[in-house]
N, CA, C and O of each residue as an XYZ file, in Angstrom:
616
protein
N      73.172     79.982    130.382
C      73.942     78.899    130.923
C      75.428     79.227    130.727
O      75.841     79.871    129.763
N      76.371     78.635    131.922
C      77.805     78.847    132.183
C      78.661     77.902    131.679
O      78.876     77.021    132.511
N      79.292     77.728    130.528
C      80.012     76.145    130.277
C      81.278     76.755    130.349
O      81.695     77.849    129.971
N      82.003     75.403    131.154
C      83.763     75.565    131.135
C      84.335     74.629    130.528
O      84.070     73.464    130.824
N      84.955     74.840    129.859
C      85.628     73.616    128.912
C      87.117     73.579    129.522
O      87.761     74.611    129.711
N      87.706     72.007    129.876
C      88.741     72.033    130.745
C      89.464     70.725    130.134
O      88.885     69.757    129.642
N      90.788     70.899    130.268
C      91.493     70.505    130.092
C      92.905     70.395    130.289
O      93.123     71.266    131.132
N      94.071     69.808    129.997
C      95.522     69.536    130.917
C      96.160     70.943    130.918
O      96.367     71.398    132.043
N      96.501     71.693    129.900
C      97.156     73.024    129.652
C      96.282     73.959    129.299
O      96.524     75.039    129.837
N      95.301     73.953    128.557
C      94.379     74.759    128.259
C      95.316     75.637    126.843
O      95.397     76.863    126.760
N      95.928     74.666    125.865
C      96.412     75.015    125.143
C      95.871     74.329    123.564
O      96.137     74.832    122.472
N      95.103     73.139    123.773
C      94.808     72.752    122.803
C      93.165     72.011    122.585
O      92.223     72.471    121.939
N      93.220     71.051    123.172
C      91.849     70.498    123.409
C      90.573     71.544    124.265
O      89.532     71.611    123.611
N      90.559     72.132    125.269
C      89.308     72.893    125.585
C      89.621     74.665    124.967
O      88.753     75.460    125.329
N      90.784     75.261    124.088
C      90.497     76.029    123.213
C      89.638     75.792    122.321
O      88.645     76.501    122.151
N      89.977     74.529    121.484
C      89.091     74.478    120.606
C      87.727     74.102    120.540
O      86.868     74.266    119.674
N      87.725     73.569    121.633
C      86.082     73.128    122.721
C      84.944     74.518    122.246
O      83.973     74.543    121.490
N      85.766     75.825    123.286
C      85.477     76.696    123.327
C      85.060     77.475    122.083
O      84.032     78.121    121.882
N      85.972     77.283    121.405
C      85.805     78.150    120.307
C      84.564     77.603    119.263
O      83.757     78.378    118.748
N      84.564     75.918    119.018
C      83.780     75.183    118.759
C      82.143     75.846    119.458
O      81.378     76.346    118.634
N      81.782     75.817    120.683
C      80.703     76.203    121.204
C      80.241     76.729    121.048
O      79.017     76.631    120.954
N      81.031     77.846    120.882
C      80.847     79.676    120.942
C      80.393     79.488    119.152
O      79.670     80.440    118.856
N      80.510     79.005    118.524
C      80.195     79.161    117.104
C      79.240     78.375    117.110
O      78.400     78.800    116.317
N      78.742     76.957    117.837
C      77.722     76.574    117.776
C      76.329     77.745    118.492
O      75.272     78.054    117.942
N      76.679     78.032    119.405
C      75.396     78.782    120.309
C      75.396     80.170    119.236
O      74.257     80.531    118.938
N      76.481     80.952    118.650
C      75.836     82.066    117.726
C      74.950     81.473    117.105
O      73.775     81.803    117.267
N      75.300     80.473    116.260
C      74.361     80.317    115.415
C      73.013     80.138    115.615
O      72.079     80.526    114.913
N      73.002     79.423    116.786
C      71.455     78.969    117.397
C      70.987     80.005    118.090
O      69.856     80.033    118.574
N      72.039     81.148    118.204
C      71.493     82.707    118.556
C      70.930     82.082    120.599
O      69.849     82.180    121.178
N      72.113     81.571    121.003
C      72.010     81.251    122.426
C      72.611     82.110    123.565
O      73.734     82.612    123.505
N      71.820     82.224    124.533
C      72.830     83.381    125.269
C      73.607     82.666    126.259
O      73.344     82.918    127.435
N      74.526     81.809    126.003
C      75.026     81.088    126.526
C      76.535     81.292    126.966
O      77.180     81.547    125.950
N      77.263     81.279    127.976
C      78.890     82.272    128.038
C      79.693     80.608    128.089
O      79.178     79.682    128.715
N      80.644     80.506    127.533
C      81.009     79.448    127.134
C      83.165     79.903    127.422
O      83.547     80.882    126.781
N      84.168     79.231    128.237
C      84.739     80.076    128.968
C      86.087     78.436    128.836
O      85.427     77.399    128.770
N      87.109     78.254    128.810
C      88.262     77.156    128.796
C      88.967     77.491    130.236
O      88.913     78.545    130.869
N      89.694     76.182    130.586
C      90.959     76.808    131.716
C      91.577     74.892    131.667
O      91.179     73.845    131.158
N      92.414     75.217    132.291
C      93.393     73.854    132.293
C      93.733     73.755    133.874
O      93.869     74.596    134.763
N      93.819     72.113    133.810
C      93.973     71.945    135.372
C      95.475     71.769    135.717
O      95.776     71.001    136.631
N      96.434     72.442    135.029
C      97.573     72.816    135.147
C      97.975     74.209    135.089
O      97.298     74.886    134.316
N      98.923     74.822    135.724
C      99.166     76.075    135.257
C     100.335     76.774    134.310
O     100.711     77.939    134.189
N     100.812     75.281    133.577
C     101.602     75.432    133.155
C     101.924     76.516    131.935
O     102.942     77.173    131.718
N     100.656     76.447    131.223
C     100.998     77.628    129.928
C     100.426     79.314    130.662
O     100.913     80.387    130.309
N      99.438     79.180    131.599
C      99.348     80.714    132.072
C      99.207     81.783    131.360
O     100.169     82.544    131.263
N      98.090     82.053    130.763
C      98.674     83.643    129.927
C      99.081     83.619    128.335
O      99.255     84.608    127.623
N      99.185     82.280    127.970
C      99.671     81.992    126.802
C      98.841     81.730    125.574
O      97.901     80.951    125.730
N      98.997     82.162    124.577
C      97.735     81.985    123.366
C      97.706     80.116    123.629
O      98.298     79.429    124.462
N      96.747     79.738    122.517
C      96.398     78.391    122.121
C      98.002     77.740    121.493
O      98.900     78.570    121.639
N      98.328     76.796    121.028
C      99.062     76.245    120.435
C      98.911     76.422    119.249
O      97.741     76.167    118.962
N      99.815     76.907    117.899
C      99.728     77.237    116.968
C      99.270     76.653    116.073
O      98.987     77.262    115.041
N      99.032     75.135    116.206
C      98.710     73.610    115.730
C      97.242     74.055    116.100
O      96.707     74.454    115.066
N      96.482     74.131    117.056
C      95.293     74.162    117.411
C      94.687     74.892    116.618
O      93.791     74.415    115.921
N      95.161     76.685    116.517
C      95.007     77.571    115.866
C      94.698     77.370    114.804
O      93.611     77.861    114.499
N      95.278     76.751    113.943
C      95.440     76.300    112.822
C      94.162     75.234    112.392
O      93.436     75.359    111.405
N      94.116     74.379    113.206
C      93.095     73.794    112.617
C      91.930     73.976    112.944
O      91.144     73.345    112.238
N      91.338     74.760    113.961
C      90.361     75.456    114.235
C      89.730     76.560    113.035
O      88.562     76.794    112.726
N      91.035     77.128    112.504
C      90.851     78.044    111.612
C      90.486     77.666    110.491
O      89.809     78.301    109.682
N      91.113     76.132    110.346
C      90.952     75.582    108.522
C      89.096     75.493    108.670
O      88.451     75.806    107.670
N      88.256     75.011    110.089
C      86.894     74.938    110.344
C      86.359     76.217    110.507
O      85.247     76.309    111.026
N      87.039     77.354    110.108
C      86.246     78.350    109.963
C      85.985     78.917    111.418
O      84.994     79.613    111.640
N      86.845     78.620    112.337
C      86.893     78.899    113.919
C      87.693     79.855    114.496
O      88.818     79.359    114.543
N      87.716     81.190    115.057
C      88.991     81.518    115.172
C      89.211     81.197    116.846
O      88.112     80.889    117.306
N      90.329     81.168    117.961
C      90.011     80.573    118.924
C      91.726     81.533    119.462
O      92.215     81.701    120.580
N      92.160     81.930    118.198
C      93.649     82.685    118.559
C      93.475     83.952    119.630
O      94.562     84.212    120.147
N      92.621     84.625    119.999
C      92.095     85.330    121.185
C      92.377     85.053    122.065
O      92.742     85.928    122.851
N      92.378     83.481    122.520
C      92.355     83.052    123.844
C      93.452     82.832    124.690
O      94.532     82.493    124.208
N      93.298     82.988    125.904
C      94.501     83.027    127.018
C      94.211     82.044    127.639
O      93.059     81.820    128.011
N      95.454     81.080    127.922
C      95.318     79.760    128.798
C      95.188     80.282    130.280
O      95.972     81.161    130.638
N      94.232     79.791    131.181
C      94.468     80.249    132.417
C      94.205     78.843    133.116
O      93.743     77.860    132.537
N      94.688     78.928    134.873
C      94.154     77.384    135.371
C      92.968     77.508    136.115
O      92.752     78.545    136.742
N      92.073     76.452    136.119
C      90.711     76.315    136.595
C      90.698     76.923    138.604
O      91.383     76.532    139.549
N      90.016     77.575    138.553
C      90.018     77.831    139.723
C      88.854     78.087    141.229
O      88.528     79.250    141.467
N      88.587     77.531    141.678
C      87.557     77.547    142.709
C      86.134     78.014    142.483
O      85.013     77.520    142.596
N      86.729     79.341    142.063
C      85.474     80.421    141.761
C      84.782     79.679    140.659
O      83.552     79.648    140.608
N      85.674     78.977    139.622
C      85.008     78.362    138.836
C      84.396     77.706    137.926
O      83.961     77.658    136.775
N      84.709     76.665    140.056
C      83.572     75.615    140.107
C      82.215     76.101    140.757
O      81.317     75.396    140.295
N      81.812     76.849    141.474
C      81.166     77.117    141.954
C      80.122     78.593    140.765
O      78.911     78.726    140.590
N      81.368     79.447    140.190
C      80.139     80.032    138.865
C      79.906     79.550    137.800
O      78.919     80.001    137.220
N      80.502     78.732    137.291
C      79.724     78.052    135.775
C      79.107     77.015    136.233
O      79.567     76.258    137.089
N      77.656     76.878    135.509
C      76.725     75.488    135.516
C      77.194     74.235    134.944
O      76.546     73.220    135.198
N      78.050     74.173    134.334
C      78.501     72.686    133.884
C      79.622     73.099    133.306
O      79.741     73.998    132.474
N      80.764     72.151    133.948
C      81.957     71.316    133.561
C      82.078     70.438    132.663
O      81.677     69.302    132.918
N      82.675     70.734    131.352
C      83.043     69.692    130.514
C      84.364     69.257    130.564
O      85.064     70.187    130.161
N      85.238     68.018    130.948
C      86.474     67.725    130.913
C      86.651     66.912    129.789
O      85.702     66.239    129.385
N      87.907     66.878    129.140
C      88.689     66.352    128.263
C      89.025     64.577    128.224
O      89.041     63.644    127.420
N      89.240     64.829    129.512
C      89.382     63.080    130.232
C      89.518     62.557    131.150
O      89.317     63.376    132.046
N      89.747     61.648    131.541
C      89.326     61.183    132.937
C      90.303     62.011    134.101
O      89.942     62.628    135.104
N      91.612     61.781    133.582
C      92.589     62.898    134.438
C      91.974     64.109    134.748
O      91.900     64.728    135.809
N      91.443     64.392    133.357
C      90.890     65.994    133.852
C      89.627     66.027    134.643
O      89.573     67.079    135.280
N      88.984     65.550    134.761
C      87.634     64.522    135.312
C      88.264     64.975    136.897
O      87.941     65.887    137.657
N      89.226     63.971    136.990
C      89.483     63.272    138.581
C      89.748     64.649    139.346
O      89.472     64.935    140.511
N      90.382     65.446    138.323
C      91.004     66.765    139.262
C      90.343     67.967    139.614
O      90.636     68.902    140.359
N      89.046     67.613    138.641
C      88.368     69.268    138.587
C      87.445     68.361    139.701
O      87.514     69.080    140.698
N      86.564     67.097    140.107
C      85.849     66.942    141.200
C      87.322     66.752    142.727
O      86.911     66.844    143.883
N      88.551     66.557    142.538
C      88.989     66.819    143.633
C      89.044     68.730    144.374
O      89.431     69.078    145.490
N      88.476     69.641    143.179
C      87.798     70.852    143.684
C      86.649     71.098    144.188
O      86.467     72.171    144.763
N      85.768     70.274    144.089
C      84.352     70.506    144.148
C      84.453     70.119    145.673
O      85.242     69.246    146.034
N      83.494     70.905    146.714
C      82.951     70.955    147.606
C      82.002     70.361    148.420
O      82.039     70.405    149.650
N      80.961     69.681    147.614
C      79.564     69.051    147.775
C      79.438     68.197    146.268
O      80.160     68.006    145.290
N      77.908     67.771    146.770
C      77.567     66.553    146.061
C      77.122     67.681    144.621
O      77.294     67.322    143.456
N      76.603     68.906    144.965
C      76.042     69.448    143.489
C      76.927     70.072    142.654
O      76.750     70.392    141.479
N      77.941     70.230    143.377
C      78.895     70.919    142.219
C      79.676     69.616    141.282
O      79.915     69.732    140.080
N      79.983     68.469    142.043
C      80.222     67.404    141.370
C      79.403     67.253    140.029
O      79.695     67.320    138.835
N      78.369     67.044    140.673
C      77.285     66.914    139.010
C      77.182     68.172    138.262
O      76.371     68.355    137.354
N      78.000     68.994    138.662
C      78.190     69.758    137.128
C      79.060     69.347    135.783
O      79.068     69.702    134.604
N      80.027     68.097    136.875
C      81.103     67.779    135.937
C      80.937     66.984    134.995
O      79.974     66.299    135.342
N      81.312     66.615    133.922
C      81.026     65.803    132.644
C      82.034     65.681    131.857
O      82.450     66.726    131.357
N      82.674     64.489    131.534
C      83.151     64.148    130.477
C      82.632     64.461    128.916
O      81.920     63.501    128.621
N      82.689     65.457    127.716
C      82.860     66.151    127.103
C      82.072     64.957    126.085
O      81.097     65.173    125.366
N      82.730     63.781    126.242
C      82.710     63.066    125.102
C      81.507     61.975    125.039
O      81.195     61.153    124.177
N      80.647     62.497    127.040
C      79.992     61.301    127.564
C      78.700     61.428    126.563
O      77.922     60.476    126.493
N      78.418     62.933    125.578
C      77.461     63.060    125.217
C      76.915     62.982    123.822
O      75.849     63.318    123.306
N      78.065     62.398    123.376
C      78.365     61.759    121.999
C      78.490     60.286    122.035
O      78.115     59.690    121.026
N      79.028     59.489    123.183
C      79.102     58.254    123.518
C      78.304     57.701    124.615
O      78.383     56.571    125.097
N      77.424     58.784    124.979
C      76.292     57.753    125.645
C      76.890     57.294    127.273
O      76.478     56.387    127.997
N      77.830     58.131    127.480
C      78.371     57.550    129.058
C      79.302     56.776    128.874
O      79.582     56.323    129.984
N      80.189     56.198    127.852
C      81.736     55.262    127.775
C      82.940     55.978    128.483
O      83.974     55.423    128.853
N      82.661     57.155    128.593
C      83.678     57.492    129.151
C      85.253     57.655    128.516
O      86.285     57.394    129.133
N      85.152     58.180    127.053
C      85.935     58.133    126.415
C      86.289     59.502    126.184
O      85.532     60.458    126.013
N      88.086     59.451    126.208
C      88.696     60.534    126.125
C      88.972     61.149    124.726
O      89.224     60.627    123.640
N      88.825     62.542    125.158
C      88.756     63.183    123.773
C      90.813     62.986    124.139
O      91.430     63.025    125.204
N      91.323     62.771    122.602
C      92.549     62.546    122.792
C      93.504     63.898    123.172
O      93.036     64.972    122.793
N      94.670     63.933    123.815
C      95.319     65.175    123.178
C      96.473     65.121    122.156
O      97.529     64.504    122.015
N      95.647     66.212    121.410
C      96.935     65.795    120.028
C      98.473     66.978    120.643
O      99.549     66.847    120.059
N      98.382     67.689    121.431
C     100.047     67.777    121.797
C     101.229     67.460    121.361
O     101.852     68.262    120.666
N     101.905     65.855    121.794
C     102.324     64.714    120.956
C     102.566     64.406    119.850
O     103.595     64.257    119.191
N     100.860     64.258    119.571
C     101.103     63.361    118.280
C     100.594     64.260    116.744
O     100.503     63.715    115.644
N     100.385     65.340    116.949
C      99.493     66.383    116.197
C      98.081     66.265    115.661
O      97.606     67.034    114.825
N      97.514     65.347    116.152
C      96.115     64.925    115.291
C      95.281     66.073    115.820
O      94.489     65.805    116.723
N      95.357     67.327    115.371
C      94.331     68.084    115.793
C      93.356     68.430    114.987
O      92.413     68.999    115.539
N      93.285     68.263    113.833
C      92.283     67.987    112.626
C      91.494     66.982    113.524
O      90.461     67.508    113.940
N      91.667     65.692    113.951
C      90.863     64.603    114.007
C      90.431     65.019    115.744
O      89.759     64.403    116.571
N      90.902     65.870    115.788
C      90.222     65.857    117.962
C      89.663     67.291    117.331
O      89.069     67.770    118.297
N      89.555     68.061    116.435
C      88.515     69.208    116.128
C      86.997     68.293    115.553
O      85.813     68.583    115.727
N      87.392     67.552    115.097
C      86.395     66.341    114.314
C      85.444     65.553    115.644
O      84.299     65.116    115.753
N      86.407     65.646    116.351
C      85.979     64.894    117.368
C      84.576     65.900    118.471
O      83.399     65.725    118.788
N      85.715     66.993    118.716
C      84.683     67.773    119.778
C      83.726     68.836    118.791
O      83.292     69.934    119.140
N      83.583     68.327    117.783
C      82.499     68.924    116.765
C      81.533     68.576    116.741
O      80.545     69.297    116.599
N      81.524     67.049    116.908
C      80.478     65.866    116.531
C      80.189     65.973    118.212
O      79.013     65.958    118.576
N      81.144     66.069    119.110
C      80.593     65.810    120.885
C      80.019     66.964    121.091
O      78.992     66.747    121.734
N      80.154     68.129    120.869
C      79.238     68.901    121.008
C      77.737     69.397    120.292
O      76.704     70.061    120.376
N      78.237     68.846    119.842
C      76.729     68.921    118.474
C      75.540     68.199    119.746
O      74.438     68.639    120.071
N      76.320     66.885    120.288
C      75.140     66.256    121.052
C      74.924     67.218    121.990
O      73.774     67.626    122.155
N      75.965     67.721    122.733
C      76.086     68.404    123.511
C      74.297     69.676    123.591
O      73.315     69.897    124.299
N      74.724     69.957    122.761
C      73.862     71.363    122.064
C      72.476     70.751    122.407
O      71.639     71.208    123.185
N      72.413     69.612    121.655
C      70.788     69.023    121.425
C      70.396     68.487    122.640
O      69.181     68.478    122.841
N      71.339     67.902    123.762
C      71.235     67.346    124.915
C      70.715     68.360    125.501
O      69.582     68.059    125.874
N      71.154     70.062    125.928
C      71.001     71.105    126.136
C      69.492     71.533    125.997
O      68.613     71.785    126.821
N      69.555     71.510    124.443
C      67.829     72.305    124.047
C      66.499     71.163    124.338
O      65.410     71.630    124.673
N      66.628     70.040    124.224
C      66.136     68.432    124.730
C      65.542     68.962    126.088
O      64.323     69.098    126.189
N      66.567     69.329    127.358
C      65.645     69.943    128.331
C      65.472     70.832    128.754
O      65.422     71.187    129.932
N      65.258     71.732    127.127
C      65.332     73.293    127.905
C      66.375     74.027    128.708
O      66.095     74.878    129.552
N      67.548     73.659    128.406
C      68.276     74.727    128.985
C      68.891     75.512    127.923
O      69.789     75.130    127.173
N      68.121     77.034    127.940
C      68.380     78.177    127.391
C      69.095     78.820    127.628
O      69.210     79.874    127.003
């Protein structure tokens, strides 16, 4: 399975998505390719935010590898599911989609920890809470994972 983790810059919230994943599926020994991009192109090319870095790392994550790039056509159409950050990011990655099935790849990140509320994973950017939005997409992916193996997708 193809997961894209997406978000505004691709500098803080779907790095650590990513990096988060990718340490969940080793462990569960999943062959799963797990991949970030931002629906802006503003950072381009640019590591994670040093704040992100950082607290990814205090979880034993490293995520400093990664290059911000922006989400792009190809893919929506090659990864099997879209995880967005929030509804903004939501609205923009289905104003790419083509048809009714690529839509339902898309998903709010957080819908699978909250049951469909539709609640945004925050961005700490701003305000720095990136300890508490690593806390956050730790616990959303965890469901994530079990939602995953629940129907068999290997």
């Amino acid at each position: 399975m193809k997961i894209l983790m997406v978000c505004l810059g691709n500098i803080c919230r779907s790095p650590m998505a990513q990096g988060i994943l990718e340490k969940k599926i080793s462990e569960k020994k999943l062959d799963w390719l797990i991949d970030s991009a931002g629906t802006s192109g503003w950072h381009d090319g640019a590591p994670p935010d040093s704040r992100a870095i950082s607290a990814a790392r205090r979880q034993g994550t490293d995520i400093s590898r990664q290059i911000s790039r922006k989400i792009s056509l190809d893919d929506i159409s090659n990864f099997d599911m879209i995880l967005a950050m929030d509804s903004s990011n939501y609205g923009d990655i289905l104003q790419l989609c083509k048809d009714q099935n690529q839509k339902e790849k898309v998903h709010l990140v957080r819908n699978f920890e909250s049951l469909g509320r539709n609640i945004a994973v925050p961005d700490p950017y701003y305000d720095g809470r990136f300890d508490e939005v690593y806390d956050i997409l730790d616990k959303s992916l965890d469901k994530f994972v079990e939602t995953m193996l629940n129907k068999g997708e290997l």
